[in-house]
DSSP file (Angstrom, degrees, kcal/mol; ACC not computed):
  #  RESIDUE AA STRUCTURE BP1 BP2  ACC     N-H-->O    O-->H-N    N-H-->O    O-->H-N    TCO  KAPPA ALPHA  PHI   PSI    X-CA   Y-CA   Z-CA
    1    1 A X     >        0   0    0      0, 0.0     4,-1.9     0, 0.0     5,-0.2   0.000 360.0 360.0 360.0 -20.8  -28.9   10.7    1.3
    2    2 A X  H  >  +     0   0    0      1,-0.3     4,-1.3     2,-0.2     5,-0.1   0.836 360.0  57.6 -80.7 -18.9  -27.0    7.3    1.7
    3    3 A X  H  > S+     0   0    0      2,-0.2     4,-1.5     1,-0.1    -1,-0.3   0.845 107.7  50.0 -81.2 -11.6  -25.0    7.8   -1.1
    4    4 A X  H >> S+     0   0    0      1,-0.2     3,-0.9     2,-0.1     4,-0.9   0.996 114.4  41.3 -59.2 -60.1  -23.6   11.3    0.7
    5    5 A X  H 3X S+     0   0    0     -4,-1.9     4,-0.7     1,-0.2    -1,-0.2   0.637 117.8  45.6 -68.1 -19.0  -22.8   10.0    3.9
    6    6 A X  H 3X S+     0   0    0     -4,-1.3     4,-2.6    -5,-0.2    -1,-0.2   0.906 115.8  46.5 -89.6 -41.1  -21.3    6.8    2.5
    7    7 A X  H <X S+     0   0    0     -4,-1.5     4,-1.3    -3,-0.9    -2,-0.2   0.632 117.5  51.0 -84.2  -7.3  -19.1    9.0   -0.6
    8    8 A X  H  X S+     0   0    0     -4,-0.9     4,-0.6     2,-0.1    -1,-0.2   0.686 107.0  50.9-114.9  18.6  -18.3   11.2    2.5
    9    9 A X  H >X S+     0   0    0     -4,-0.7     3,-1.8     2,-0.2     4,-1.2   0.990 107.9  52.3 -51.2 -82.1  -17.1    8.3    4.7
   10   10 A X  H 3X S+     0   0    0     -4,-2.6     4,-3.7     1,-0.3     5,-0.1   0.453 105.6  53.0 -62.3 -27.7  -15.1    7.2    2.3
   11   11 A X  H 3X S+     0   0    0     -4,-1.3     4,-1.9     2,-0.2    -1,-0.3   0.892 110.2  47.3 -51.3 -46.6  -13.2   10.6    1.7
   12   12 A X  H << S+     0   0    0     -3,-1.8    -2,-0.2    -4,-0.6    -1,-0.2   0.909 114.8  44.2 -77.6 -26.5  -12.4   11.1    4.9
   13   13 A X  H >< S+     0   0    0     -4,-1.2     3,-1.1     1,-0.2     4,-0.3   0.965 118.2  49.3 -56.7 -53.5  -11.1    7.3    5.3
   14   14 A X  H >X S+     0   0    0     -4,-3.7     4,-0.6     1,-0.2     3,-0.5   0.680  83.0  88.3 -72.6 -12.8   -9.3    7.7    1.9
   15   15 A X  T 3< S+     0   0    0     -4,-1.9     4,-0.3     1,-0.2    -1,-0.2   0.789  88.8  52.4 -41.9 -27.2   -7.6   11.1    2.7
   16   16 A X  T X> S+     0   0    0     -3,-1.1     4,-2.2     1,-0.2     3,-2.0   0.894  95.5  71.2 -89.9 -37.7   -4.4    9.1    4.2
   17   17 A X  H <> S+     0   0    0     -3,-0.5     4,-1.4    -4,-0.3    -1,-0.2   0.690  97.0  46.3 -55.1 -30.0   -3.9    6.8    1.0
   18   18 A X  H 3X S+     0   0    0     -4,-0.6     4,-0.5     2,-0.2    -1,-0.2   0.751 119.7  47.3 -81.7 -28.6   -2.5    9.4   -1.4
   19   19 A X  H <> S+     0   0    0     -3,-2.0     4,-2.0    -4,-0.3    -2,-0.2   0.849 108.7  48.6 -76.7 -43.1   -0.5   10.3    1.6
   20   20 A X  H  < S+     0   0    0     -4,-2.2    -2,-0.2     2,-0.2    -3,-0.2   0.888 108.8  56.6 -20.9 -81.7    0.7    6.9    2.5
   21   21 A X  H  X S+     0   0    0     -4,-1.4     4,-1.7     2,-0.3    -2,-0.2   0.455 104.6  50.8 -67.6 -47.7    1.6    6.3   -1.1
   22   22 A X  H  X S+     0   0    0     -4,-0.5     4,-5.6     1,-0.2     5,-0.3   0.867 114.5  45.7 -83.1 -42.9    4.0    9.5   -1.3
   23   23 A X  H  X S+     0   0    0     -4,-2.0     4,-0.8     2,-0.2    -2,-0.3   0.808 110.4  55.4 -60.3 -23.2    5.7    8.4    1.7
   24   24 A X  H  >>S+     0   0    0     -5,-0.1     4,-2.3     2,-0.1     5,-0.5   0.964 108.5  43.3 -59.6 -52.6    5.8    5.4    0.5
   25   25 A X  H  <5S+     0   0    0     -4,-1.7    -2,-0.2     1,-0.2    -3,-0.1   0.762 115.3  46.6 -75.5 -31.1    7.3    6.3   -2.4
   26   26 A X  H  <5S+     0   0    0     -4,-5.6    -1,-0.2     1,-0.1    -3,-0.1   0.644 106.6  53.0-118.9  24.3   10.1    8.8   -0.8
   27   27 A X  H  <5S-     0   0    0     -4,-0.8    -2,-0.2    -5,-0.3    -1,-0.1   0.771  93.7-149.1 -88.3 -40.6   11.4    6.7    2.2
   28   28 A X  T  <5 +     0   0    0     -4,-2.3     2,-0.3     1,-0.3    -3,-0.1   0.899  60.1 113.4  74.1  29.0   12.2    3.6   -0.5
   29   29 A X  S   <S-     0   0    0     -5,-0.5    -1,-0.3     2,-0.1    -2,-0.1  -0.933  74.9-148.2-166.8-175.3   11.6    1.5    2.1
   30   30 A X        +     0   0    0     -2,-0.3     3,-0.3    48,-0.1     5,-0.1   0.383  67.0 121.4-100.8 -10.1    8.9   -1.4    3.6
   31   31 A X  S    S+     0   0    0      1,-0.2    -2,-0.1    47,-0.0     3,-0.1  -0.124  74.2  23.0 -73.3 156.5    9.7   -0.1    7.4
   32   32 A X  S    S+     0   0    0      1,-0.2     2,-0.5     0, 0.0    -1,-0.2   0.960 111.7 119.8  72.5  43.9    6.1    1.3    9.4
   33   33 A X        -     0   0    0     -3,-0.3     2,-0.6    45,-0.0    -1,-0.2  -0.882  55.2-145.6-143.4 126.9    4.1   -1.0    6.8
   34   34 A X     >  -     0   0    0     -2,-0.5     4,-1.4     1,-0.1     5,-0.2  -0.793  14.6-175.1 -43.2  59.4    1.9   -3.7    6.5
   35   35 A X  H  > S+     0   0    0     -2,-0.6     4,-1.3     2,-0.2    -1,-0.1   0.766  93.7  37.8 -44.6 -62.5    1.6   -6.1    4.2
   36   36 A X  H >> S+     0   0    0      2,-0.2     4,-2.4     1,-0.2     3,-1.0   0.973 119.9  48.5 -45.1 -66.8   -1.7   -7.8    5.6
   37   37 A X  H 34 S+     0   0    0      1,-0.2     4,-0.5     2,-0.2    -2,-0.2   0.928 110.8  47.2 -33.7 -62.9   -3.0   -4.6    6.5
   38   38 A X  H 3X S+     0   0    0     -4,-1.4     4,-0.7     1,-0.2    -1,-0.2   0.730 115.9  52.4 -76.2  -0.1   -2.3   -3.1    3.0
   39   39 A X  H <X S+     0   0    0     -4,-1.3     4,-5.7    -3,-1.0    -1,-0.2   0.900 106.8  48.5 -52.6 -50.5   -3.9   -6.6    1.6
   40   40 A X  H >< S+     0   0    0     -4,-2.4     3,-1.7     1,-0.3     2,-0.2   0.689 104.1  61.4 -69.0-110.1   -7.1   -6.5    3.4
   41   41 A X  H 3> S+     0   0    0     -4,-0.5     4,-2.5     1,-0.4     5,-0.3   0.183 108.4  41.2 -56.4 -42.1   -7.8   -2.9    2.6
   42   42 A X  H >X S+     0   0    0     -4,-0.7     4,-2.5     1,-0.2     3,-1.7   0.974 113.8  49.7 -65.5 -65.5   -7.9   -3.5   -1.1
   43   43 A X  H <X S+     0   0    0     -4,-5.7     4,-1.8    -3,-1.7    -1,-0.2   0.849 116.1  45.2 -49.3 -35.1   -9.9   -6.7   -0.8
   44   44 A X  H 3> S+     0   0    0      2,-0.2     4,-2.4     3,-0.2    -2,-0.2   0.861 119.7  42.0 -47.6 -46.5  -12.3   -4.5    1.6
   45   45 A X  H <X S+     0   0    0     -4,-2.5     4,-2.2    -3,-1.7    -1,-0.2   0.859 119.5  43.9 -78.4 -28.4  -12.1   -1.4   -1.4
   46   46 A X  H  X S+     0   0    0     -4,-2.5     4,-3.5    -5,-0.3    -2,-0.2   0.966 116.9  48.2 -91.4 -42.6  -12.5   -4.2   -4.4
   47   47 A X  H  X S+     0   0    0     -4,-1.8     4,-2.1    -5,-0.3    -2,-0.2   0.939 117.8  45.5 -47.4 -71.7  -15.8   -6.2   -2.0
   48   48 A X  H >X S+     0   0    0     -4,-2.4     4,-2.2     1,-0.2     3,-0.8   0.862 109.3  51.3 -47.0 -75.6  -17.2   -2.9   -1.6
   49   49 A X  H 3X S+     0   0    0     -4,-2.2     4,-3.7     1,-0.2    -2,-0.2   0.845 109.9  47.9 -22.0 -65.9  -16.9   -1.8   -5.1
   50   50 A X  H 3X S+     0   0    0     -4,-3.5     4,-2.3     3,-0.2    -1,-0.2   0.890 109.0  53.2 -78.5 -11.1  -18.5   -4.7   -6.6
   51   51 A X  H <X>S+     0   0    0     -4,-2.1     5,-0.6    -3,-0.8     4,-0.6   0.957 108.2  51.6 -39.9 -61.3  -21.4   -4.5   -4.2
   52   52 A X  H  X5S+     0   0    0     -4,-2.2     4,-1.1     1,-0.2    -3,-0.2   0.915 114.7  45.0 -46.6 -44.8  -21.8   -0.9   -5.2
   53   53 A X  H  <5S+     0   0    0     -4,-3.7    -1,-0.2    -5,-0.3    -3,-0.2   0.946 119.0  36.1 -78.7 -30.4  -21.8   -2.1   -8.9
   54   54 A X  H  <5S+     0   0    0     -4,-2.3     3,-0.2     1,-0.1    -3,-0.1   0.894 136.8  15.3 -76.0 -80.2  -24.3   -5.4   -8.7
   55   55 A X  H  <5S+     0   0    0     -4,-0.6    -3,-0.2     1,-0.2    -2,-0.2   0.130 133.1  16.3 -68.0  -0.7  -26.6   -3.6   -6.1
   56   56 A X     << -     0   0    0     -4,-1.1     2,-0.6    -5,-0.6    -1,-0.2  -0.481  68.5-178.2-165.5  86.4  -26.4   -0.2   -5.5
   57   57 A X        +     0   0    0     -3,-0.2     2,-0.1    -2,-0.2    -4,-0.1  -0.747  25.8 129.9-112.9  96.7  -24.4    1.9   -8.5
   58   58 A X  S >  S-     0   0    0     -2,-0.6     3,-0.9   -55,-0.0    -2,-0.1  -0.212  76.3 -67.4 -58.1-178.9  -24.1    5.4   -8.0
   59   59 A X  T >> S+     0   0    0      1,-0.2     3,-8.8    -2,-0.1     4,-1.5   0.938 114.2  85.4 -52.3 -56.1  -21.2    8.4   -8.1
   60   60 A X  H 3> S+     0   0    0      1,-0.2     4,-2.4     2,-0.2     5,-0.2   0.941  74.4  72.8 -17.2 -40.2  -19.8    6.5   -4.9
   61   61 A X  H <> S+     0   0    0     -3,-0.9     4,-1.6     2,-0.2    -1,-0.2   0.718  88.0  49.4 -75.8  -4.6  -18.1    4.4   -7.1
   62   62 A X  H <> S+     0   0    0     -3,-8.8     4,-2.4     2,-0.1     5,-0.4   0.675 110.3  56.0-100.2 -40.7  -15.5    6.4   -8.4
   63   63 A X  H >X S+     0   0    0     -4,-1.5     3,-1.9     1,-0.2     4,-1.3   0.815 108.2  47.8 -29.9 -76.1  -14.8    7.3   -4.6
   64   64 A X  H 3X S+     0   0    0     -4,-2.4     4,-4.4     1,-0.3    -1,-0.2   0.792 115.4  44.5 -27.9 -55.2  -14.4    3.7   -4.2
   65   65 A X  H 3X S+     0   0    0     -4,-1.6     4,-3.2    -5,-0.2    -1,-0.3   0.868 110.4  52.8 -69.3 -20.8  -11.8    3.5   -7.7
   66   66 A X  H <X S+     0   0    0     -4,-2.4     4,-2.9    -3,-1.9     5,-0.3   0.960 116.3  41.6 -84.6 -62.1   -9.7    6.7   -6.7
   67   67 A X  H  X S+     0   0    0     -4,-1.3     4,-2.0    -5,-0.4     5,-0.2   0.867 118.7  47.6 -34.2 -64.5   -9.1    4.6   -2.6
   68   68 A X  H  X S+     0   0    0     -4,-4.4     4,-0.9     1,-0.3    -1,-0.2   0.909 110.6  51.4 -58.0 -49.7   -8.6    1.4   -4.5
   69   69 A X  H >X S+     0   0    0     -4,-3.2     4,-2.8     1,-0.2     3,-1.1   0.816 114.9  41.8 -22.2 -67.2   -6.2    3.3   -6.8
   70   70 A X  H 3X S+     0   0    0     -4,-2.9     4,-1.5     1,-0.2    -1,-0.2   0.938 113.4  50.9 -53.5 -60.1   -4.2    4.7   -3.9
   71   71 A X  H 3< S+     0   0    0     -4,-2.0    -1,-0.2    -5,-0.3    -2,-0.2   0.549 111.0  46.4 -28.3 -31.3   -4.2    1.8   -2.1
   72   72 A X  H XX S+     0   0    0     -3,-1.1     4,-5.1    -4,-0.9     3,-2.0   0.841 111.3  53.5 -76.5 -78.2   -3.0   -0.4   -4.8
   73   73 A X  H 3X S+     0   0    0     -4,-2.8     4,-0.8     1,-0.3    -2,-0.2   0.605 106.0  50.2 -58.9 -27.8   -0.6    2.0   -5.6
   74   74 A X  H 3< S+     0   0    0     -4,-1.5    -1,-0.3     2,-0.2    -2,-0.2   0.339 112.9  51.0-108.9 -18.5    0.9    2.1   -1.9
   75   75 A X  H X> S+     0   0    0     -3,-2.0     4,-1.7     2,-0.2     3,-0.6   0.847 100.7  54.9 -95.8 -48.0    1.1   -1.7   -2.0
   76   76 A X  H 3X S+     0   0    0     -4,-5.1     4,-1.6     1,-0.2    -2,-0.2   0.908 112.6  55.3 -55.0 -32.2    3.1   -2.1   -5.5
   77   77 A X  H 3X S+     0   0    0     -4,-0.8     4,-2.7    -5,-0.3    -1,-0.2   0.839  93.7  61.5 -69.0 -18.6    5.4    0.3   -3.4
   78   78 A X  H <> S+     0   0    0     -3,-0.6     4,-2.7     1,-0.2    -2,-0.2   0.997 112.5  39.3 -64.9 -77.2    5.7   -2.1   -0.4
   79   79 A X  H  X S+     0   0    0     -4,-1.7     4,-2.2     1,-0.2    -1,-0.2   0.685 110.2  57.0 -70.5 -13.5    7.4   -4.7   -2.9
   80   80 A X  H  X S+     0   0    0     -4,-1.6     4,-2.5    -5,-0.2     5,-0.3   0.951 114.9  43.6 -54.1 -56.7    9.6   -1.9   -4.9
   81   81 A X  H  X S+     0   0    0     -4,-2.7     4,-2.2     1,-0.2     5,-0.5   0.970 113.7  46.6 -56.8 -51.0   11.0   -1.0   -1.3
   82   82 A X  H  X S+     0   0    0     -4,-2.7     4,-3.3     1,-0.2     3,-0.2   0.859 111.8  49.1 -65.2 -39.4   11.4   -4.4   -0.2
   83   83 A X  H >X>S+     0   0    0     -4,-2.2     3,-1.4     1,-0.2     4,-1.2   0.968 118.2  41.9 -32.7 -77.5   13.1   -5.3   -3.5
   84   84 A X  H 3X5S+     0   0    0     -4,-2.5     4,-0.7     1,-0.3    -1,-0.2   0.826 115.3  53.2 -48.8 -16.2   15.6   -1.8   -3.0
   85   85 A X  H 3X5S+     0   0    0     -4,-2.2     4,-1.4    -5,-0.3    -1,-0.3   0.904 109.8  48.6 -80.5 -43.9   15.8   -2.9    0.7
   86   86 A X  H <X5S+     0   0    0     -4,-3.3     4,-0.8    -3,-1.4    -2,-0.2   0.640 111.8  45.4 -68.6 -10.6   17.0   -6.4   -0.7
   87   87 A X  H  X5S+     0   0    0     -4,-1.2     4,-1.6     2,-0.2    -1,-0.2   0.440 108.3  56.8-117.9 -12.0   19.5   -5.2   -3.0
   88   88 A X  H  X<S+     0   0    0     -4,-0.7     4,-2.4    -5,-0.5    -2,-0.2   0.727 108.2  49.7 -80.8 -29.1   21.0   -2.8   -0.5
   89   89 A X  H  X S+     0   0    0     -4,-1.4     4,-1.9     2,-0.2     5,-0.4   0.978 109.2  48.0 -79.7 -70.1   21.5   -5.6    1.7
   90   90 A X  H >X S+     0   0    0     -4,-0.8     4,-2.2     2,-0.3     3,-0.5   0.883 114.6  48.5  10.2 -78.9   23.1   -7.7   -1.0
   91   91 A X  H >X S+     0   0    0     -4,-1.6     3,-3.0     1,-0.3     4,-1.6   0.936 112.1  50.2 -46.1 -65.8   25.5   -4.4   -1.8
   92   92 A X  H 3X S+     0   0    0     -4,-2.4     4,-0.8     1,-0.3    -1,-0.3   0.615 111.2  48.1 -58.4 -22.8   26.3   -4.0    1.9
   93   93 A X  H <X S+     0   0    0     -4,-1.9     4,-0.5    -3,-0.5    -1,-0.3   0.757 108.4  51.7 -79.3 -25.5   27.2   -7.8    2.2
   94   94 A X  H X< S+     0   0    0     -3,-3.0     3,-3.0    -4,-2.2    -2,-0.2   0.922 116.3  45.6 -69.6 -72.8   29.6   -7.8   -1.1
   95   95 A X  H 3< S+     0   0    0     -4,-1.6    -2,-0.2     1,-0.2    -1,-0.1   0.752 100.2  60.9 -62.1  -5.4   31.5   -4.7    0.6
   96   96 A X  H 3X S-     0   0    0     -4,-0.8     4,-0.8    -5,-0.3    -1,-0.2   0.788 107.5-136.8 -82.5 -13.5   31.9   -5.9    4.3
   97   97 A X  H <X  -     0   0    0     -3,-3.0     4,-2.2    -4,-0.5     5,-0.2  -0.302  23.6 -67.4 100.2 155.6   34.0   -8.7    2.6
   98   98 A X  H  > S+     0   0    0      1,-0.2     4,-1.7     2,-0.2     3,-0.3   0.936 131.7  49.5 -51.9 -86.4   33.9  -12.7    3.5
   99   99 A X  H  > S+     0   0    0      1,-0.3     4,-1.5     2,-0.2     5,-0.3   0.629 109.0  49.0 -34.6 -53.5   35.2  -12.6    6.5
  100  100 A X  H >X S+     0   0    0     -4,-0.8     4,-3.5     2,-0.2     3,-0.9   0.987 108.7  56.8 -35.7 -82.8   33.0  -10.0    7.7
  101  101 A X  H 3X S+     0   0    0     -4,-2.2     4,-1.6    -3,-0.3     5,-0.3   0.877 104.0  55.6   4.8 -78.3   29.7  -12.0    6.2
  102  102 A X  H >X S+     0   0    0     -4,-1.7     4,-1.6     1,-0.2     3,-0.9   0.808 108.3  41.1 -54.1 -46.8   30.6  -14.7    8.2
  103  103 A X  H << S+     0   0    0     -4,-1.5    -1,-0.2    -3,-0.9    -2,-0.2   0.846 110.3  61.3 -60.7 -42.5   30.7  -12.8   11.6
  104  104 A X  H 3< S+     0   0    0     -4,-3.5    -1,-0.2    -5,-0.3    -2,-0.2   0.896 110.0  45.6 -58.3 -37.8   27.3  -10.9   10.4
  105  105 A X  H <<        0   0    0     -4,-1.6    -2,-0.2    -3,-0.9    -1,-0.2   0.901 360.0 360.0 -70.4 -43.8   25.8  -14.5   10.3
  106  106 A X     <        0   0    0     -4,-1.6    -1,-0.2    -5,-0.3    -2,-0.1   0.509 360.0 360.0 -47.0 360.0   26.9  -16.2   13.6
């Protein structure tokens, strides 16, 4: 019975990651995100997981890989965006011109 309630914890926590992930993926950028946040959650999904595998291994554990997955995946998007976020910033500094630049820093 622990292993129900635990694989149907973890669904209902993990329901938002897939969602996360796609939002991540079609705003192209880092804004409304965490970086800490999206850290901890993996090290929490990866802690768990190898608990589940020394001590306790059941079905649970693919629950456990499909969250890390998402997670993961939602985090390699955090640094895609920030890269395109960084290179947008870049363009937008080439076209305002030197002069421009300079006023945008002061």
């Amino acid at each position: 019975m622990a292993g129900i309630t635990e694989a149907v914890m973890l669904i209902c926590f993990g329901i938002s990651w897939p969602i996360s992930a796609y939002k991540s993926w079609k705003a192209r950028q880092t804004g409304g995100k965490s970086l800490l946040f999206l850290v901890l959650i993996d090290l929490g999904y990866i802690v768990g997981l190898i608990g589940k595998i020394l001590f306790r291994p059941d079905y649970v554990i693919v629950v456990y890989c499909i969250n890390l997955f998402f997670v993961t995946a939602d985090l390699l998007l955090y640094f895609r965006n920030r890269r395109l976020e960084k290179a947008a910033a870049r363009e937008g500094a080439e076209e305002a011109g030197p002069c421009e630049e300079k006023l945008q820093k002061a």
